[in-house]
C-alpha positions as CSV (number, residue, x, y, z in Angstrom):
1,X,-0.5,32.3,27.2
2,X,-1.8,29.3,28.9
3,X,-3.6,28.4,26.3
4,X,-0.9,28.1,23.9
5,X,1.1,26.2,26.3
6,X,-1.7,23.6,26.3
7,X,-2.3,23.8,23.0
8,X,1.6,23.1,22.3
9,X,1.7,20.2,24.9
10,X,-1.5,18.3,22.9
11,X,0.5,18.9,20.0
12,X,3.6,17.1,21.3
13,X,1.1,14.0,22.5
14,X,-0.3,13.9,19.5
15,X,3.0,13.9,17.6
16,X,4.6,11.0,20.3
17,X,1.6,9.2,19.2
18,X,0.9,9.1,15.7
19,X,4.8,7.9,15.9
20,X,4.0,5.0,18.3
21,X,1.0,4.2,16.1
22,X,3.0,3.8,13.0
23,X,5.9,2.1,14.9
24,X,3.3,-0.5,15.3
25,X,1.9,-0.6,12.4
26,X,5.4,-0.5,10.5
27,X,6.3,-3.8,12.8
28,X,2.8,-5.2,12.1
29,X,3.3,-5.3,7.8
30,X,6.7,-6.5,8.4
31,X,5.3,-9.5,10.5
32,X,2.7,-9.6,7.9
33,X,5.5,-9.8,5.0
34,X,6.8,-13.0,6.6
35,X,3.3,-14.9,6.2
36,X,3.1,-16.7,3.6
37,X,0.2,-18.6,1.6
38,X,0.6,-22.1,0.2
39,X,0.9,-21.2,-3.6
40,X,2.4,-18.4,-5.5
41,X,1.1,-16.9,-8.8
42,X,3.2,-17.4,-12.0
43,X,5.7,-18.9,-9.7
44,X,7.0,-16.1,-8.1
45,X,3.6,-13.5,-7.2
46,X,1.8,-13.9,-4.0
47,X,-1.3,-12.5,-2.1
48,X,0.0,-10.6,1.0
49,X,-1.7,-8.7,3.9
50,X,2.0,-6.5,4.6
51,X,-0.4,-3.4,2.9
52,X,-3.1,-3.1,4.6
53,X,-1.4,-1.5,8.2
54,X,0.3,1.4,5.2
55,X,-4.0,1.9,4.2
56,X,-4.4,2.4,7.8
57,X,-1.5,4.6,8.6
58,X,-1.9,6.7,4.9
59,X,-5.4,7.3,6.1
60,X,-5.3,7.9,9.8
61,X,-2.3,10.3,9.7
62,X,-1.7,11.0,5.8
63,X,0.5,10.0,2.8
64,X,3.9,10.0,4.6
65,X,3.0,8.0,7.7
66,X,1.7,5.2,4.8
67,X,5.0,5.6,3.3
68,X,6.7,5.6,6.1
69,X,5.0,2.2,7.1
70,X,6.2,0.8,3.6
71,X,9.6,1.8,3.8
72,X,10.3,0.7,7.2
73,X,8.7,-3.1,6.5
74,X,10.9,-3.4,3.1
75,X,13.8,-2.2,5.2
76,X,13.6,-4.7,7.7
77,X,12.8,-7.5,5.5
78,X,16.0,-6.9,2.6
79,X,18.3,-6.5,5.2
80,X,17.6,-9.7,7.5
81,X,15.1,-12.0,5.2
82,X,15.5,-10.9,2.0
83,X,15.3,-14.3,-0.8
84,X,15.8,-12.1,-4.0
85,X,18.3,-10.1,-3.2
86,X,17.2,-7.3,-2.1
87,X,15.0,-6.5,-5.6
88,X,11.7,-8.0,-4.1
89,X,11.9,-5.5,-1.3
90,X,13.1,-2.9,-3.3
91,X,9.5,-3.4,-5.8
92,X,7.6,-3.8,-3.1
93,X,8.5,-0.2,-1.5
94,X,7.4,1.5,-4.9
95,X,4.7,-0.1,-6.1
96,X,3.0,-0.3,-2.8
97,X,3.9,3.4,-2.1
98,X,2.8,4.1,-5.6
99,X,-0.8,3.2,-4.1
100,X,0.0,4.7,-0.8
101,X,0.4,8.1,-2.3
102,X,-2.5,9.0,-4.0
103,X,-5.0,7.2,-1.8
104,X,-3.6,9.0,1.1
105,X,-3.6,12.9,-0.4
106,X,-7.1,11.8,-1.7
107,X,-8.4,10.9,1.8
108,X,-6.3,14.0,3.4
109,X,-8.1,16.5,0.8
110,X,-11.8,14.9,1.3
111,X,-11.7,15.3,4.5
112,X,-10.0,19.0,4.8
113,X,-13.4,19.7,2.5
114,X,-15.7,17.7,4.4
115,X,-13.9,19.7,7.6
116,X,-14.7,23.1,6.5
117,X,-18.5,22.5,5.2
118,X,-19.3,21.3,8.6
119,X,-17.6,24.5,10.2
120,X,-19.8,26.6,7.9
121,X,-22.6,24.8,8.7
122,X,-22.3,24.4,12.3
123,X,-23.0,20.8,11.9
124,X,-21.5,17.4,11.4
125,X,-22.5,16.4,8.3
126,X,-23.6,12.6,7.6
127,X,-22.5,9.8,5.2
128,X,-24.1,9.8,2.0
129,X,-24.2,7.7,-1.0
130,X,-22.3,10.8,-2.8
131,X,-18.9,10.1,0.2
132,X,-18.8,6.1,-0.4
133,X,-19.3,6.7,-4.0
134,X,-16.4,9.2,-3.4
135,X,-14.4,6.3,-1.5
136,X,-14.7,3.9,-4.1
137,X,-13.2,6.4,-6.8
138,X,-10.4,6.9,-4.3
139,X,-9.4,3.5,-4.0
140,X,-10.1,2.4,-7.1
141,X,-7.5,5.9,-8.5
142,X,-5.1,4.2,-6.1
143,X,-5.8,0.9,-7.7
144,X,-4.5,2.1,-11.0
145,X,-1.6,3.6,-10.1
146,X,-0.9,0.4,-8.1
147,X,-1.1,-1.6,-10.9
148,X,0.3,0.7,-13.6
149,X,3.4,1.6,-11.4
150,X,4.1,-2.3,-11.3
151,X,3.8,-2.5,-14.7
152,X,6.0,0.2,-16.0
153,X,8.6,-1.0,-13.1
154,X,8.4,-4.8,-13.7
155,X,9.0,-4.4,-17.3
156,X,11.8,-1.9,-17.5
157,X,13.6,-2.7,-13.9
158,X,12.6,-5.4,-11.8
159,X,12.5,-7.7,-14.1
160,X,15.2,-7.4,-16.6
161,X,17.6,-6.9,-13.0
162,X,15.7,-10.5,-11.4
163,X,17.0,-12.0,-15.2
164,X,20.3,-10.9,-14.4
165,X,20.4,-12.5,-10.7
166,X,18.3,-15.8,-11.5
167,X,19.7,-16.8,-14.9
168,X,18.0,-14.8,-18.0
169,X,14.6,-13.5,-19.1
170,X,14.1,-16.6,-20.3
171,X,14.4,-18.8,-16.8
172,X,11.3,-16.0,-15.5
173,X,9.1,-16.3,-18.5
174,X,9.5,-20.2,-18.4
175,X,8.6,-20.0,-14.6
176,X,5.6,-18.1,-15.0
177,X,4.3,-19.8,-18.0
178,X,4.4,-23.1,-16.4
179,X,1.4,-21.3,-14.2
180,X,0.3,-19.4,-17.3
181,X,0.9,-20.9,-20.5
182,X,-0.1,-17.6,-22.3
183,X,2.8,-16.4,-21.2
184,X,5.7,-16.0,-23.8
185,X,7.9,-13.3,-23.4
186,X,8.5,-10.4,-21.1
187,X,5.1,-8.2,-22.7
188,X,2.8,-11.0,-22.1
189,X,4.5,-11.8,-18.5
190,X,3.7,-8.1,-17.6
191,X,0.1,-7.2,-19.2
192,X,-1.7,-10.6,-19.0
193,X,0.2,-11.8,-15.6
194,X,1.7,-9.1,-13.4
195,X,-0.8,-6.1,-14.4
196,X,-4.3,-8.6,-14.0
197,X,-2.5,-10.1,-10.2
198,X,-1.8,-6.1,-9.3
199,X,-5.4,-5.4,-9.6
200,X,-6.7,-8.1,-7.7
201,X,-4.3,-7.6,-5.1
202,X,-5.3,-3.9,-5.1
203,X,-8.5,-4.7,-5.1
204,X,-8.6,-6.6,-1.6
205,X,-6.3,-4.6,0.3
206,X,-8.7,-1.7,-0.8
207,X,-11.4,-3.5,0.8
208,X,-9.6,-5.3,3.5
209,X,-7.5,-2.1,4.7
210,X,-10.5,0.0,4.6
211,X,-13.3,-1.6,6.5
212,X,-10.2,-2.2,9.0
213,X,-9.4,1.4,9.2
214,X,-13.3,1.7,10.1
215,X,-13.2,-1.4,12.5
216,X,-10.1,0.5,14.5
217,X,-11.0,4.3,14.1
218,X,-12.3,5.5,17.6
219,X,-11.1,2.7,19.0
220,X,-7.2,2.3,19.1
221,X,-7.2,6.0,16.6
């Protein structure tokens, strides 16, 4: 009986938290929204760090906490900074939960497996070249779907809806092509503009978010 009751109250400390923990990191990516570099890609793309606390939440305390993280910085941001009304946030939500998702089930899974073998073995098993070979694949899966989730949304919703707000498909492609004169309609905006940017982008919060998630774990975690 006393037991359970002690079990139940870790439980409940746990629980108050991992929701102060991504409360903080929420407020963190919405801070990190409002920094902004000195140049912007195709005129209207640029590199942003408001990610990398959704890495560390989706791998710390799962898929929904990293969603949760993206959700809560987009909601802040449309409703008192938003410049695009409200679509910028709106794409930003999807496609970064689009990486969120499977990165975080990935990480859950590995380490559920990499629980149980070290129960069965009595041991606590070590790093190999096999689990960061394993941690590339993961982030480089949630790379993809970053990058193809921006490009099915950019070309059949965010876009065509930013043309209907700022003045015709034809004011975005001229925007972006004065960065990138191979750009000539909305295909080549997507697949040699958008779709190229995604992957860098997911690229470096990949390798930002995780060796950050390392720096913190055992330490704040």
């Amino acid at each position: 009986m006393k037991s359970n009751a002690v079990s139940s109250q870790r439980s409940v400390a746990f629980s108050t938290r991992k929701i102060v923990m991504v409360g903080l990191l929420s407020a963190l990516a919405y801070v990190l929204m409002l920094v902004h570099l000195p140049f912007k890609f195709l005129g209207f793309l640029e590199f942003e760090f408001s990610d990398i606390p959704a890495v560390i939440a989706a791998l710390q305390f799962g898929p929904f906490a990293g969603v949760l993280v993206e959700f809560v910085k987009n909601l802040i941001k449309a409703l008192t900074a938003s410049s695009t009304g409200m679509i910028g946030e709106l794409a930003n939500f999807l496609i970064g939960s689009a990486y969120i998702i499977p990165l975080g089930f990935m990480y859950k899974i590995r380490n559920q497996k990499k629980l149980r073998k070290d129960s069965l073995n009595g041991t606590v098993s070590k790093k190999t070249t096999s689990d960061k070979l394993h941690m590339v694949l993961m982030f480089a899966v949630a790379t993809i779907c970053f990058a193809a989730a921006g490009a099915l949304l950019n070309y059949f919703v965010m876009l065509p809806l930013y043309a209907k707000l700022f003045g015709g498909m034809e004011t975005i492609v001229g925007i972006a092509a004065s960065s990138l004169p191979a750009v000539k309609d909305l295909n080549t905006l997507v697949f040699i503009g958008i779709t190229p940017f995604n992957i860098v982008k997911g690229i470096y919060v990949s390798i930002i978010g995780y060796y950050t998630y390392r720096l913190l774990r055992g330490r704040i975690f």
